[in-house]
Chimera marker file (.cmm) of the C-alpha trace (Angstrom):
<marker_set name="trace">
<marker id="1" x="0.000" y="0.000" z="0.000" r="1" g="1" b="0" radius="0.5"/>
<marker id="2" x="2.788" y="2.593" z="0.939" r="1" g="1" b="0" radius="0.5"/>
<marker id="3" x="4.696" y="2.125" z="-2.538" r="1" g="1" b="0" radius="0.5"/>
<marker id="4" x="1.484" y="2.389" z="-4.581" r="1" g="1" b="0" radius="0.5"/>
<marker id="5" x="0.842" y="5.460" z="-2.379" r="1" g="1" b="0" radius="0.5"/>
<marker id="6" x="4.392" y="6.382" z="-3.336" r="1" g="1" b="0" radius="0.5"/>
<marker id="7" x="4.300" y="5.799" z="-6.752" r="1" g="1" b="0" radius="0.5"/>
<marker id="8" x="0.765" y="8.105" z="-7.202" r="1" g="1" b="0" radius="0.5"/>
<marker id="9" x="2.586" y="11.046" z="-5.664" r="1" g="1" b="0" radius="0.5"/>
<marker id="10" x="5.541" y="10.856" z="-7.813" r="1" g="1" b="0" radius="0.5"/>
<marker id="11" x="2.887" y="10.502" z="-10.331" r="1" g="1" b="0" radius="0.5"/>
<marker id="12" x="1.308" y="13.252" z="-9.194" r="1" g="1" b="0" radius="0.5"/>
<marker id="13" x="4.521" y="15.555" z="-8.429" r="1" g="1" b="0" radius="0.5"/>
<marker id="14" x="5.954" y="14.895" z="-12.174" r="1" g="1" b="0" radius="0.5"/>
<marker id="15" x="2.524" y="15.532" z="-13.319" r="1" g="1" b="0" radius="0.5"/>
<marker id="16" x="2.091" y="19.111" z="-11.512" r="1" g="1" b="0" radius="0.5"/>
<marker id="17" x="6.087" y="19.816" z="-12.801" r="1" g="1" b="0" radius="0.5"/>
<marker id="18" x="5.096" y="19.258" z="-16.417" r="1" g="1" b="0" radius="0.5"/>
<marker id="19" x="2.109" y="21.474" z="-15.876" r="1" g="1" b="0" radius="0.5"/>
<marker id="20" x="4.180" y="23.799" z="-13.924" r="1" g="1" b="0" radius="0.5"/>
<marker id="21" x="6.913" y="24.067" z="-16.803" r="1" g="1" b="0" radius="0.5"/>
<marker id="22" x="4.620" y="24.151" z="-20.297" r="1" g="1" b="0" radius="0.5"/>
<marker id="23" x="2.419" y="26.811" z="-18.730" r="1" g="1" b="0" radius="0.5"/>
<marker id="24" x="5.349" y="28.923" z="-18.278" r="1" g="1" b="0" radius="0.5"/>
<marker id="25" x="5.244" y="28.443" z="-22.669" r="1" g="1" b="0" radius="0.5"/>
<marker id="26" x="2.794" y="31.472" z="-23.902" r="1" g="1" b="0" radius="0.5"/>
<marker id="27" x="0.068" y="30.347" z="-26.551" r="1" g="1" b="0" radius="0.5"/>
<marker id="28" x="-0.971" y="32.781" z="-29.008" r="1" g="1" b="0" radius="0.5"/>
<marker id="29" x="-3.775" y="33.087" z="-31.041" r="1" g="1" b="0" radius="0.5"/>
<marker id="30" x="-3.850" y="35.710" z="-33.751" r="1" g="1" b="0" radius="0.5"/>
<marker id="31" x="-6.159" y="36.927" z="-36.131" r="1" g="1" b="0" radius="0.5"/>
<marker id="32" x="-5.996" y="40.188" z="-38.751" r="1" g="1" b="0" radius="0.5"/>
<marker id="33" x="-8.657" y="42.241" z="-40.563" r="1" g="1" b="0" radius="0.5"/>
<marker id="34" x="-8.635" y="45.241" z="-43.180" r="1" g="1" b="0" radius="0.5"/>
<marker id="35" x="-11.575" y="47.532" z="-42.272" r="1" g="1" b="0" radius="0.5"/>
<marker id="36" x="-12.617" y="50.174" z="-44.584" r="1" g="1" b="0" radius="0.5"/>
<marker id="37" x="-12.840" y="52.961" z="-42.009" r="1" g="1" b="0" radius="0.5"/>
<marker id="38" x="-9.912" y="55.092" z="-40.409" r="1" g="1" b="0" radius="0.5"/>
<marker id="39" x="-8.528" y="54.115" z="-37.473" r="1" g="1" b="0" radius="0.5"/>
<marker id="40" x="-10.290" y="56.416" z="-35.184" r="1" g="1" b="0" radius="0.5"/>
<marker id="41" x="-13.303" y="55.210" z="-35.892" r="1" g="1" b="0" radius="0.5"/>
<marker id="42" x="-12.498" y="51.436" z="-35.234" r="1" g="1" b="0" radius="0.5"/>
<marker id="43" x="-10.921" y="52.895" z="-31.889" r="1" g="1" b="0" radius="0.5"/>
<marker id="44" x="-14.406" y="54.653" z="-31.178" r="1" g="1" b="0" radius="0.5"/>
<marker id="45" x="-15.967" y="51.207" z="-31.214" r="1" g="1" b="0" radius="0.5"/>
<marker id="46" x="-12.879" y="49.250" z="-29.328" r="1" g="1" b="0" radius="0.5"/>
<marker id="47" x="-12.868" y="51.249" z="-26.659" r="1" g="1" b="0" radius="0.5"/>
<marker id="48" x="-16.645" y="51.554" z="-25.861" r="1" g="1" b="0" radius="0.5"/>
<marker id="49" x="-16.805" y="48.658" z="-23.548" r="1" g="1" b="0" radius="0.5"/>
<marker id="50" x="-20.275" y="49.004" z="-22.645" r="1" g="1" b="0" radius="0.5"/>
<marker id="51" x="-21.549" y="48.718" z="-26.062" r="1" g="1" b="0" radius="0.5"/>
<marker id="52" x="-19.345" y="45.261" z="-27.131" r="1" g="1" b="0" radius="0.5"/>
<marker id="53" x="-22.192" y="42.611" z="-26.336" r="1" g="1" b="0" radius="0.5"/>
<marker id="54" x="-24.482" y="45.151" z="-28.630" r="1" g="1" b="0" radius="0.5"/>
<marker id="55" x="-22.241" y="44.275" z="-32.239" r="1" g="1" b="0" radius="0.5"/>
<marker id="56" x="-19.963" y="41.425" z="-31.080" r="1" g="1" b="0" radius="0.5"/>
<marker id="57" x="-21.513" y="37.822" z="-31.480" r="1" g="1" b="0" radius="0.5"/>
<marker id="58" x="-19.404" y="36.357" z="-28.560" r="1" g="1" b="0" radius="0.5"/>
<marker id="59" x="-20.360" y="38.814" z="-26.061" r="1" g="1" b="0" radius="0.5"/>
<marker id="60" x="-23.601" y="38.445" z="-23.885" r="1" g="1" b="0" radius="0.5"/>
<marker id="61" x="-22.497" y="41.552" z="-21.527" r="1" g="1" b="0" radius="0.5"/>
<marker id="62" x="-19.862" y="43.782" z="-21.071" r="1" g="1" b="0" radius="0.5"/>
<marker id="63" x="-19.380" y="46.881" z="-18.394" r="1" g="1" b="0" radius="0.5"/>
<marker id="64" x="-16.485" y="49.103" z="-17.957" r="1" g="1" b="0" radius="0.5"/>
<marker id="65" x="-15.030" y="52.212" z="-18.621" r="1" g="1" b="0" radius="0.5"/>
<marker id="66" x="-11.326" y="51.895" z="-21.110" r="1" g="1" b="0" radius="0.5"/>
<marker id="67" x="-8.649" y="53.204" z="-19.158" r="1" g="1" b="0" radius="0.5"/>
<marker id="68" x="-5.385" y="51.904" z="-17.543" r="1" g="1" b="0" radius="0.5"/>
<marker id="69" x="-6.199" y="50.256" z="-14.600" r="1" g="1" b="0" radius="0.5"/>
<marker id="70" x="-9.469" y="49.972" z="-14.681" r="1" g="1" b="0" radius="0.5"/>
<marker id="71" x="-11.431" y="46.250" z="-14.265" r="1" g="1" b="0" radius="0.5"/>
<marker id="72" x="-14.021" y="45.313" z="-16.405" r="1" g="1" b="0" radius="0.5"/>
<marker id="73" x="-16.495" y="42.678" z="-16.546" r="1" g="1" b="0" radius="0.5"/>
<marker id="74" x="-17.085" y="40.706" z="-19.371" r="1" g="1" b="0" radius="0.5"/>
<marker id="75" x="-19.608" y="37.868" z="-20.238" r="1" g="1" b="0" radius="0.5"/>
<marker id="76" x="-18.663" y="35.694" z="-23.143" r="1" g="1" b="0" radius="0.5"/>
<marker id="77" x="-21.469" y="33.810" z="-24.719" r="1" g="1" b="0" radius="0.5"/>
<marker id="78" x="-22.531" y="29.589" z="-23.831" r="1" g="1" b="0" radius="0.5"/>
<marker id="79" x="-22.189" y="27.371" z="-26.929" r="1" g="1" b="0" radius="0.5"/>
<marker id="80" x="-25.898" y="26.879" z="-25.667" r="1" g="1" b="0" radius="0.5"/>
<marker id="81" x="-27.887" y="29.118" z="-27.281" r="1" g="1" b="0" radius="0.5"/>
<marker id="82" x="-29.831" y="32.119" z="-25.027" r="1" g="1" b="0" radius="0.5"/>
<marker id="83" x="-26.840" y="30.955" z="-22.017" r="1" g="1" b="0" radius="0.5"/>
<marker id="84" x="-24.117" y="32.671" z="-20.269" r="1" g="1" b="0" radius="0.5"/>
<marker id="85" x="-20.721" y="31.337" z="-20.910" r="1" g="1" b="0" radius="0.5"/>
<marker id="86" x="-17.687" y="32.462" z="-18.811" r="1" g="1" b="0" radius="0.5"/>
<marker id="87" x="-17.427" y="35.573" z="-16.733" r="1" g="1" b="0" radius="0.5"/>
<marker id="88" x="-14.437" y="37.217" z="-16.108" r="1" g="1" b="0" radius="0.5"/>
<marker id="89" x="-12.560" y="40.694" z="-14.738" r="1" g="1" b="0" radius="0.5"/>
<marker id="90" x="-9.554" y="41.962" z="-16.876" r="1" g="1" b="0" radius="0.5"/>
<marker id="91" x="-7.903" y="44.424" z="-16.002" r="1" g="1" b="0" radius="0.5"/>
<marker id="92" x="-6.582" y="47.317" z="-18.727" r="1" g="1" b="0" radius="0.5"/>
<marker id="93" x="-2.659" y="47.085" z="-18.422" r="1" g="1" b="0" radius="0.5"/>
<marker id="94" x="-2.265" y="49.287" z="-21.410" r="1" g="1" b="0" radius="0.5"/>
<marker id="95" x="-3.771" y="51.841" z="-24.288" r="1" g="1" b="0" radius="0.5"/>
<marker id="96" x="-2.636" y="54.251" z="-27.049" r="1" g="1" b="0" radius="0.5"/>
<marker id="97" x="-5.223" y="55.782" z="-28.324" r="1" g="1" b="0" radius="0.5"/>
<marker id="98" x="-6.124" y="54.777" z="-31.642" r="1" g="1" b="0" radius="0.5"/>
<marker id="99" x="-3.726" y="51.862" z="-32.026" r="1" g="1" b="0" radius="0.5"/>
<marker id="100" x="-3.109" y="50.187" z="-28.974" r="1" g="1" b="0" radius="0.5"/>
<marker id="101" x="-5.278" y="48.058" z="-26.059" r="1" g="1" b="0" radius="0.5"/>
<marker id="102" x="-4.523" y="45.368" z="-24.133" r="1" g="1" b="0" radius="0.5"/>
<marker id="103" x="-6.194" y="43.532" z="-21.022" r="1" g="1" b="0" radius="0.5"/>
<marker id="104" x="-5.037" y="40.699" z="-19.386" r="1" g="1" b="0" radius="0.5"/>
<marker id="105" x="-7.970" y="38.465" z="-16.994" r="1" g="1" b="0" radius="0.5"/>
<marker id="106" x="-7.078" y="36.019" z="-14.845" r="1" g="1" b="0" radius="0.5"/>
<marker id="107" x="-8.291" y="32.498" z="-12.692" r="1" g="1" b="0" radius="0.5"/>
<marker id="108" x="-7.698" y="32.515" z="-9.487" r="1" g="1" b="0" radius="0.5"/>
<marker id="109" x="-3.930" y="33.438" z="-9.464" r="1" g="1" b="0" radius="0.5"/>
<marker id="110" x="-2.179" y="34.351" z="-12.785" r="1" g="1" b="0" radius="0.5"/>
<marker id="111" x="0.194" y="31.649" z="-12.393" r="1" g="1" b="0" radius="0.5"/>
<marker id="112" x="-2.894" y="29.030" z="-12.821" r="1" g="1" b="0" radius="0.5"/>
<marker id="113" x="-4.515" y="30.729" z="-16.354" r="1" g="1" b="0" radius="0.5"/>
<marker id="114" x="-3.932" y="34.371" z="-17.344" r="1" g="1" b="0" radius="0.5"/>
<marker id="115" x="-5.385" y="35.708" z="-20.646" r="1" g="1" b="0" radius="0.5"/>
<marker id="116" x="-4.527" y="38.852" z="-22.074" r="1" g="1" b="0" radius="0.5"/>
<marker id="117" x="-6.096" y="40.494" z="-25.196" r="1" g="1" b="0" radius="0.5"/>
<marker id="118" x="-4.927" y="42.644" z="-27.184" r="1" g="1" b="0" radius="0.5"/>
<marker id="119" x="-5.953" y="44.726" z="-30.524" r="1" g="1" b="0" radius="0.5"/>
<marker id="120" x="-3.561" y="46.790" z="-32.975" r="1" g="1" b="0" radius="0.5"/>
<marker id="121" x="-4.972" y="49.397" z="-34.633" r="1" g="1" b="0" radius="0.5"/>
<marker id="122" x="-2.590" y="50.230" z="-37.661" r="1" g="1" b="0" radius="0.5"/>
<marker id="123" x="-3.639" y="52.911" z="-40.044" r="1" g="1" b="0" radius="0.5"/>
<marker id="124" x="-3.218" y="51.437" z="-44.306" r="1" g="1" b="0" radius="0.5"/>
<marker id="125" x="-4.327" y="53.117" z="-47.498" r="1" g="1" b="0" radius="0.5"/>
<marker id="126" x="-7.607" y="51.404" z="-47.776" r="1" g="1" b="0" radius="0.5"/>
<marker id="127" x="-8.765" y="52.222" z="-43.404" r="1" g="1" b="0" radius="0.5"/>
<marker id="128" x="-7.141" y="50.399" z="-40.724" r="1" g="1" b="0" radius="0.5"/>
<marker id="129" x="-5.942" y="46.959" z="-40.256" r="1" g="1" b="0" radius="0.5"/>
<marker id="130" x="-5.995" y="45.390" z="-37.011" r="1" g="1" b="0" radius="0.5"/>
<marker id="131" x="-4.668" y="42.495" z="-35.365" r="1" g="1" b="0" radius="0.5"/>
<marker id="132" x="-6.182" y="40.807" z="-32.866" r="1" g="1" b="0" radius="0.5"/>
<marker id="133" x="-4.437" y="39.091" z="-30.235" r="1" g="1" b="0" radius="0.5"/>
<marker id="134" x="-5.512" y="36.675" z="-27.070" r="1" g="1" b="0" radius="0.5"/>
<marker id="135" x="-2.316" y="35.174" z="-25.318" r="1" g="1" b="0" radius="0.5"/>
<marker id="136" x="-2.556" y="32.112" z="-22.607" r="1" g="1" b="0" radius="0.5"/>
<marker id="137" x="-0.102" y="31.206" z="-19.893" r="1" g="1" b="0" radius="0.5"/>
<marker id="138" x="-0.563" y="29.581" z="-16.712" r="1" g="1" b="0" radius="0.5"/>
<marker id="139" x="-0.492" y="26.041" z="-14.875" r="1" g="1" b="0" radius="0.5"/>
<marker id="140" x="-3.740" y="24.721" z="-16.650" r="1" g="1" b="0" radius="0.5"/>
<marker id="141" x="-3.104" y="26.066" z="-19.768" r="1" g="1" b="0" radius="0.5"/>
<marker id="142" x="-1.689" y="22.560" z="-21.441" r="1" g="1" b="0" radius="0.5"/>
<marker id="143" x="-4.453" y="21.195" z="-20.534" r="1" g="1" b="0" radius="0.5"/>
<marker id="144" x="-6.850" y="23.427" z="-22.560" r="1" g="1" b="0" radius="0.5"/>
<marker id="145" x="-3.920" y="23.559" z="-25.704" r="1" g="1" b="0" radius="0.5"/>
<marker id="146" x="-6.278" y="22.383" z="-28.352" r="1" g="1" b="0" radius="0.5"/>
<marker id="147" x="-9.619" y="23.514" z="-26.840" r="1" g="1" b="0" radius="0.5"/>
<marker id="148" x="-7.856" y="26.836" z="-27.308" r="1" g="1" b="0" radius="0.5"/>
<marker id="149" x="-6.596" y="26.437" z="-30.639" r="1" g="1" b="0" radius="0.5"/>
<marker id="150" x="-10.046" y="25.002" z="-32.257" r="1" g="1" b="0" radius="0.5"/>
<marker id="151" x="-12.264" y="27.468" z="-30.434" r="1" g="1" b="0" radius="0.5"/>
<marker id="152" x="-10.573" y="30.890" z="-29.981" r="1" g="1" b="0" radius="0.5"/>
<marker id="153" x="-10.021" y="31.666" z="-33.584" r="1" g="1" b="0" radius="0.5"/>
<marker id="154" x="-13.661" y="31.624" z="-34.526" r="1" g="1" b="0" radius="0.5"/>
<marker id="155" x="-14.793" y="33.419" z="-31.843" r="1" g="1" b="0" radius="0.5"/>
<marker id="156" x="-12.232" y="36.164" z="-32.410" r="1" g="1" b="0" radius="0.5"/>
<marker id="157" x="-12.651" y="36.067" z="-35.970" r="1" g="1" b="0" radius="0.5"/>
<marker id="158" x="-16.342" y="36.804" z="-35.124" r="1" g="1" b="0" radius="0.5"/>
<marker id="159" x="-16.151" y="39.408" z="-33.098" r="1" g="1" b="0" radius="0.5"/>
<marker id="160" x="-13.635" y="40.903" z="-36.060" r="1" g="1" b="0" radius="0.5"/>
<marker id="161" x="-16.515" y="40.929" z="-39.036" r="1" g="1" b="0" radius="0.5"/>
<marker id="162" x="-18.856" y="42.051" z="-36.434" r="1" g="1" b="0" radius="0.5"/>
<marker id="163" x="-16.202" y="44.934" z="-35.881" r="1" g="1" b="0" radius="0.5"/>
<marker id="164" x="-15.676" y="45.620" z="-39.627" r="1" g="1" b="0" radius="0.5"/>
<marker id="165" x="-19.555" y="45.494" z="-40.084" r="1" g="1" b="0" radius="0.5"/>
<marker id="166" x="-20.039" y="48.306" z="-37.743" r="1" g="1" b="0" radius="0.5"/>
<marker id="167" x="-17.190" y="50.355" z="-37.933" r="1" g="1" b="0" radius="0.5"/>
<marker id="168" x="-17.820" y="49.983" z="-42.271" r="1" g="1" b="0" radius="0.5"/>
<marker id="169" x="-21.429" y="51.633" z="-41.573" r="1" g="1" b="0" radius="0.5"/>
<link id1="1" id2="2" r="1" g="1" b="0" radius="0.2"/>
<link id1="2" id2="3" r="1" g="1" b="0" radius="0.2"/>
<link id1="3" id2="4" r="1" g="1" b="0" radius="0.2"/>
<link id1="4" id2="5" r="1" g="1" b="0" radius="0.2"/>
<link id1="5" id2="6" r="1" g="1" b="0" radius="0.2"/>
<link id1="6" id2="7" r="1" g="1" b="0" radius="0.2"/>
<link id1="7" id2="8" r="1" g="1" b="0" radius="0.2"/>
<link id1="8" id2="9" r="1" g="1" b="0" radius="0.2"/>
<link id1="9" id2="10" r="1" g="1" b="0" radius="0.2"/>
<link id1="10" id2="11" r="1" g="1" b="0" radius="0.2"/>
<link id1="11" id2="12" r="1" g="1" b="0" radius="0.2"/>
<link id1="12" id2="13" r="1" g="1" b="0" radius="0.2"/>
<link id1="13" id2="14" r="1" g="1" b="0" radius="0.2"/>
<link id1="14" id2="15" r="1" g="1" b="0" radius="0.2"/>
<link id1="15" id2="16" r="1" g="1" b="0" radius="0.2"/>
<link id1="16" id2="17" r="1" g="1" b="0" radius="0.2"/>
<link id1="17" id2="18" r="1" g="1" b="0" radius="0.2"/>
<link id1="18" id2="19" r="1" g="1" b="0" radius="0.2"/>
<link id1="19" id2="20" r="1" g="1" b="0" radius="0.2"/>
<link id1="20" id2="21" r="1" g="1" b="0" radius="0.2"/>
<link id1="21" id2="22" r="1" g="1" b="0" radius="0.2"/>
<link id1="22" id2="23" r="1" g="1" b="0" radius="0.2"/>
<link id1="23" id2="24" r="1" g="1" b="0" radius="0.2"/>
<link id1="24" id2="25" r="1" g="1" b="0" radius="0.2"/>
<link id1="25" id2="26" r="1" g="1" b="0" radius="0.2"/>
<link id1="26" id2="27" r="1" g="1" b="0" radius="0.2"/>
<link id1="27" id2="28" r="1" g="1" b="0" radius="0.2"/>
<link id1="28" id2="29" r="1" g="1" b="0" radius="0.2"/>
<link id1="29" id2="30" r="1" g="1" b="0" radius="0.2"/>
<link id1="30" id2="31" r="1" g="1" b="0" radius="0.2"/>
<link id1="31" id2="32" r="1" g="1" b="0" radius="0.2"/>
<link id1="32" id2="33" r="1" g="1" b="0" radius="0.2"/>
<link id1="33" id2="34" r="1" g="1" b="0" radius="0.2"/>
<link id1="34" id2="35" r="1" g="1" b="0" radius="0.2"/>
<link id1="35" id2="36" r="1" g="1" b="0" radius="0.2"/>
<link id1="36" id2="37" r="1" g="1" b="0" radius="0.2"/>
<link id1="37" id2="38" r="1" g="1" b="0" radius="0.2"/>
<link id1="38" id2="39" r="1" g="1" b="0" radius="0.2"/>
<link id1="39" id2="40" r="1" g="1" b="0" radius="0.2"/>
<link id1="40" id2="41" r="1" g="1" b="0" radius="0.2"/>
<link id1="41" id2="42" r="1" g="1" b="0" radius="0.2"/>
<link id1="42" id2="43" r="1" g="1" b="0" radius="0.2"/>
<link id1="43" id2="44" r="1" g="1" b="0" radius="0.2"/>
<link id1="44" id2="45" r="1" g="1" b="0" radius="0.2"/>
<link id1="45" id2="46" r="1" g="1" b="0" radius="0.2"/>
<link id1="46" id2="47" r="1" g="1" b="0" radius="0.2"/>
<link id1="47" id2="48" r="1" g="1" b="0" radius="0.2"/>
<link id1="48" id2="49" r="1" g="1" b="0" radius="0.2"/>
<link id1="49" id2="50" r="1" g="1" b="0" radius="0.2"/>
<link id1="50" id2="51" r="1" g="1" b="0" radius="0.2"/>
<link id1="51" id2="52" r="1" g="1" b="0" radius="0.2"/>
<link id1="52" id2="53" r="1" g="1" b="0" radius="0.2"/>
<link id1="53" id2="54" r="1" g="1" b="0" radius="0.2"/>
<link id1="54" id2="55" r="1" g="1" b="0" radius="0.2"/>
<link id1="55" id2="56" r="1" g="1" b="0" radius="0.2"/>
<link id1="56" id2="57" r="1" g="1" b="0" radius="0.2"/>
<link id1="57" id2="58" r="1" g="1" b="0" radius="0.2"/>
<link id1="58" id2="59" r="1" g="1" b="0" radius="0.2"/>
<link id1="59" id2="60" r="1" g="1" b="0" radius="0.2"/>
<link id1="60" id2="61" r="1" g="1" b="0" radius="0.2"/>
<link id1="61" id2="62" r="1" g="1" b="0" radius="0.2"/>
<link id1="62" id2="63" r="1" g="1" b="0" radius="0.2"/>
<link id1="63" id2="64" r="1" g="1" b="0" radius="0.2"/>
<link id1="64" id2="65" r="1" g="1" b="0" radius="0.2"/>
<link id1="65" id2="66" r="1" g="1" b="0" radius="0.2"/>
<link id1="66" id2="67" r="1" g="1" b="0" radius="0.2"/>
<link id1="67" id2="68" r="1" g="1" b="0" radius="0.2"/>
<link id1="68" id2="69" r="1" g="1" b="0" radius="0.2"/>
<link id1="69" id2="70" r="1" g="1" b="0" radius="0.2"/>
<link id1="70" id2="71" r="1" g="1" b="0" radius="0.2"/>
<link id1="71" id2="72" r="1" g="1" b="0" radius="0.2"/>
<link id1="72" id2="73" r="1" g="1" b="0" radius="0.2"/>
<link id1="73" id2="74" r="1" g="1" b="0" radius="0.2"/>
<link id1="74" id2="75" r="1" g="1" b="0" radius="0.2"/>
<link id1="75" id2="76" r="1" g="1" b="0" radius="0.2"/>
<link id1="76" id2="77" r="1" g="1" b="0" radius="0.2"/>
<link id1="77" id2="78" r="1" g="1" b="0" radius="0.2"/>
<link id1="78" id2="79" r="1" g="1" b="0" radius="0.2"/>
<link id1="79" id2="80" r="1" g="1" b="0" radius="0.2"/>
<link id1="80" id2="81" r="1" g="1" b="0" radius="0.2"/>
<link id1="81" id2="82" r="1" g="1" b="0" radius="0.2"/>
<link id1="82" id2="83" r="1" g="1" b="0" radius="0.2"/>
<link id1="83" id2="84" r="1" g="1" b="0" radius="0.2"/>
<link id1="84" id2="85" r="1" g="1" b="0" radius="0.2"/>
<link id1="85" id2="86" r="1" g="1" b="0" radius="0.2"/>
<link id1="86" id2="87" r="1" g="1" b="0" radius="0.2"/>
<link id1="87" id2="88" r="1" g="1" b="0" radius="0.2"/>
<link id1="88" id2="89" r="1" g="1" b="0" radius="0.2"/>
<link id1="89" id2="90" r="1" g="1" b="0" radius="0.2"/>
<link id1="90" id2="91" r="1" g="1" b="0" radius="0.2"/>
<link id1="91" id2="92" r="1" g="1" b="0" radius="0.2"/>
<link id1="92" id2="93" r="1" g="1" b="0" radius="0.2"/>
<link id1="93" id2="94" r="1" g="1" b="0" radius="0.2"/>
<link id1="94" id2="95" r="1" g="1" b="0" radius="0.2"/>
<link id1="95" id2="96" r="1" g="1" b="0" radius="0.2"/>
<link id1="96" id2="97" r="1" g="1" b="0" radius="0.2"/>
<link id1="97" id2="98" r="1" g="1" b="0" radius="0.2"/>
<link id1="98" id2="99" r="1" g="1" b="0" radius="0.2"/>
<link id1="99" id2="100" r="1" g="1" b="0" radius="0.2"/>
<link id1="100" id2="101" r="1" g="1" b="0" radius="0.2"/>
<link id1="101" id2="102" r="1" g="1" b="0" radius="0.2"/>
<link id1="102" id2="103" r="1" g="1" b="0" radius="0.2"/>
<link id1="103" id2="104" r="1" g="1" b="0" radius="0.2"/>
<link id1="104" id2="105" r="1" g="1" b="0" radius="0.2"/>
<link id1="105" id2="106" r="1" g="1" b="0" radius="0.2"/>
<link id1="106" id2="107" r="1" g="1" b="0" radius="0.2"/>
<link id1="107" id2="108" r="1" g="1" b="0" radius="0.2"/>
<link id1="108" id2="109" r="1" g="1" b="0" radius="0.2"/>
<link id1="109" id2="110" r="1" g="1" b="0" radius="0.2"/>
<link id1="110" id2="111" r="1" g="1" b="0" radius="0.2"/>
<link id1="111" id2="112" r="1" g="1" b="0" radius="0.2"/>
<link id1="112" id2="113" r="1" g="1" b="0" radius="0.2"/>
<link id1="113" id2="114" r="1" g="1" b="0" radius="0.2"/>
<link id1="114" id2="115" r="1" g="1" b="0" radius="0.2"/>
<link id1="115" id2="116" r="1" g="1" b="0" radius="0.2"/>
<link id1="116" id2="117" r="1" g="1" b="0" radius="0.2"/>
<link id1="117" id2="118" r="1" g="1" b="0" radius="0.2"/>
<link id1="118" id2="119" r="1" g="1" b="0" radius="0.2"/>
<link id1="119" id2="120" r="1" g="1" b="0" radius="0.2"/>
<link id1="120" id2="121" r="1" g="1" b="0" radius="0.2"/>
<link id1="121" id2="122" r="1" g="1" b="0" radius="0.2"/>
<link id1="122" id2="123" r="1" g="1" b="0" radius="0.2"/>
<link id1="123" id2="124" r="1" g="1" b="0" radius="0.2"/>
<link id1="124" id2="125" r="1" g="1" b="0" radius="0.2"/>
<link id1="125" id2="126" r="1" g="1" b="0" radius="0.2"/>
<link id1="126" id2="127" r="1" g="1" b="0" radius="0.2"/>
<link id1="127" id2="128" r="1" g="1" b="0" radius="0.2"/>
<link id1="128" id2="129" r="1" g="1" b="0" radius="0.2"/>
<link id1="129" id2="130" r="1" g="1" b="0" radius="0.2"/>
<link id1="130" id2="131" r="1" g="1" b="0" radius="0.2"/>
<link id1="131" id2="132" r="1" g="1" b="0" radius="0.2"/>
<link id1="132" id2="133" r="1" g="1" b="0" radius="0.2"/>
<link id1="133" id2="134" r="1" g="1" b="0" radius="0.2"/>
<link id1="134" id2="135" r="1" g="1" b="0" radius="0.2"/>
<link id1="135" id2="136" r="1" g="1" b="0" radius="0.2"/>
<link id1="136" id2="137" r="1" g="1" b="0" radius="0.2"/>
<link id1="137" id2="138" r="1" g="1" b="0" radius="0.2"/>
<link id1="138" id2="139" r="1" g="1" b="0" radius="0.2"/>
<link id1="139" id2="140" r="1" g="1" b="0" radius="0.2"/>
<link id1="140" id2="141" r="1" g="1" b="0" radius="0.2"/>
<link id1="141" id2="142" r="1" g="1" b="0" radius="0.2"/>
<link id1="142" id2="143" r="1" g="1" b="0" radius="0.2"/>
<link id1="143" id2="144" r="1" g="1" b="0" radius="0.2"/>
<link id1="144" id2="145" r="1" g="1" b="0" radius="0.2"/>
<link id1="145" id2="146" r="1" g="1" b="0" radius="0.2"/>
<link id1="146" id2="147" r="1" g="1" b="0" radius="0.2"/>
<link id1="147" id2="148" r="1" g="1" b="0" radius="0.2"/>
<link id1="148" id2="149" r="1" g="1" b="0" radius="0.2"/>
<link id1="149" id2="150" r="1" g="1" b="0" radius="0.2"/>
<link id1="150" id2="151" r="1" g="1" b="0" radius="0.2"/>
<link id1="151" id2="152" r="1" g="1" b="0" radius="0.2"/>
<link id1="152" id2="153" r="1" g="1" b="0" radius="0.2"/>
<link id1="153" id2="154" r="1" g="1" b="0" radius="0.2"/>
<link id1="154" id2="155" r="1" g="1" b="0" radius="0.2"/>
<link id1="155" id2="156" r="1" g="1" b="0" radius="0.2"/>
<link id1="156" id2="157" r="1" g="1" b="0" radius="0.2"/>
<link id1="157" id2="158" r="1" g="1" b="0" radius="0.2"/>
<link id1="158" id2="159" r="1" g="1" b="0" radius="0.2"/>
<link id1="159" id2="160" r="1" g="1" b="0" radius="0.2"/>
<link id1="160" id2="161" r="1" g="1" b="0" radius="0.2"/>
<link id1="161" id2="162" r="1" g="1" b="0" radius="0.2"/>
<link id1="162" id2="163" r="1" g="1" b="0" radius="0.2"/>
<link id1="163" id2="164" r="1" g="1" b="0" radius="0.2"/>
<link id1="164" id2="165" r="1" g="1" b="0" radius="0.2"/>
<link id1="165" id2="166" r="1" g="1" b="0" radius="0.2"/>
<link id1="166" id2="167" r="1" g="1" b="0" radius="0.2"/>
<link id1="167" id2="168" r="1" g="1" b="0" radius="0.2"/>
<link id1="168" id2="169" r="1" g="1" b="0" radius="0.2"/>
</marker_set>
C-alpha cells in the first residue's frame, strides 16, 4: 500500500512539474482584418466597452469604462444558445489611443490561467488593419492547448466581421 501510495505522488509531483513548466510556454492566437474605415473610428468602437455585447456575437455583456487600470467585466457567450458562458474581470494594463489596447484576466492566481487580449490598430491606405491578439499562460493552460486552438479563432474572428460590419457603416 505505501509504494502504490508512493508511486501516485511521484505521479502526481511529475505531473504538476510538467504542468508547472509548459504553462510557463505562452500560446498565441492571432487573427488580422482590413476595415474600410480610419482608425479612429475602429478605436471609437474598441474602446466603448459598454456597447461590445451590442455588435460582437461572442459577447452576452460587457461593463467598464477603457482606461489603464481599470477592471471590467465581461460575459462571453454559452455554446448553448440564449446561455451565459464564462465571466471574467480583466484588467486594462495598457492603451494608445487609436492603435493600442490590451487587457489581461485572470483564474484565481495568474500563475494558474492568465489571458490577455490585445488589438492593434494600424492605419493602411484602404482604413485600418488590425490584429487581434488573445495570449494564454498559466499552470492549466496545457491542458486546454487544443480547446484553445479550435475554439478561440472563430470566436475572435467573429467578433472581427462584427467589428468591420459596424465600424464599415
Amino acid at each position: 500500500m505505501k509504494k502504490t501510495i508512493l508511486i501516485l505522488s511521484a505521479l502526481l509531483f511529475i505531473g504538476i512539474l510538467y504542468l508547472a513548466i509548459e504553462g510557463r510556454n505562452m500560446q498565441e492566437i492571432k487573427t488580422e482584418i482590413e476595415i474600410s474605415a480610419p482608425p479612429s473610428k475602429v478605436w471609437g468602437i474598441i474602446k466603448d466597452i459598454e456597447k461590445w455585447q451590442e455588435w460582437s456575437p461572442t459577447i452576452n455583456a460587457s461593463q467598464g469604462i477603457a482606461s489603464i487600470g481599470s477592471k471590467l467585466s465581461i460575459t462571453m457567450m454559452s455554446e448553448e444558445k440564449g446561455k451565459d458562458g464564462p465571466k471574467y474581470t480583466p484588467i486594462i494594463l495598457k492603451l494608445e489611443e487609436p492603435k493600442y489596447f490590451h487587457w489581461r484576466a485572470h483564474m484565481m492566481a495568474e500563475f494558474i490561467f492568465t489571458n490577455d487580449k490585445i488589438f492593434l490598430l494600424e492605419e493602411i491606405s484602404t482604413g485600418t488593419k488590425v490584429t487581434h491578439i488573445e495570449t494564454f499562460k498559466g499552470l492549466i493552460t496545457p491542458m486546454f492547448r487544443g480547446k484553445i486552438e479550435k475554439g478561440v479563432p472563430p470566436m475572435l474572428n467573429l467578433m472581427n466581421e462584427a467589428l468591420k460590419d459596424l465600424a464599415e457603416k
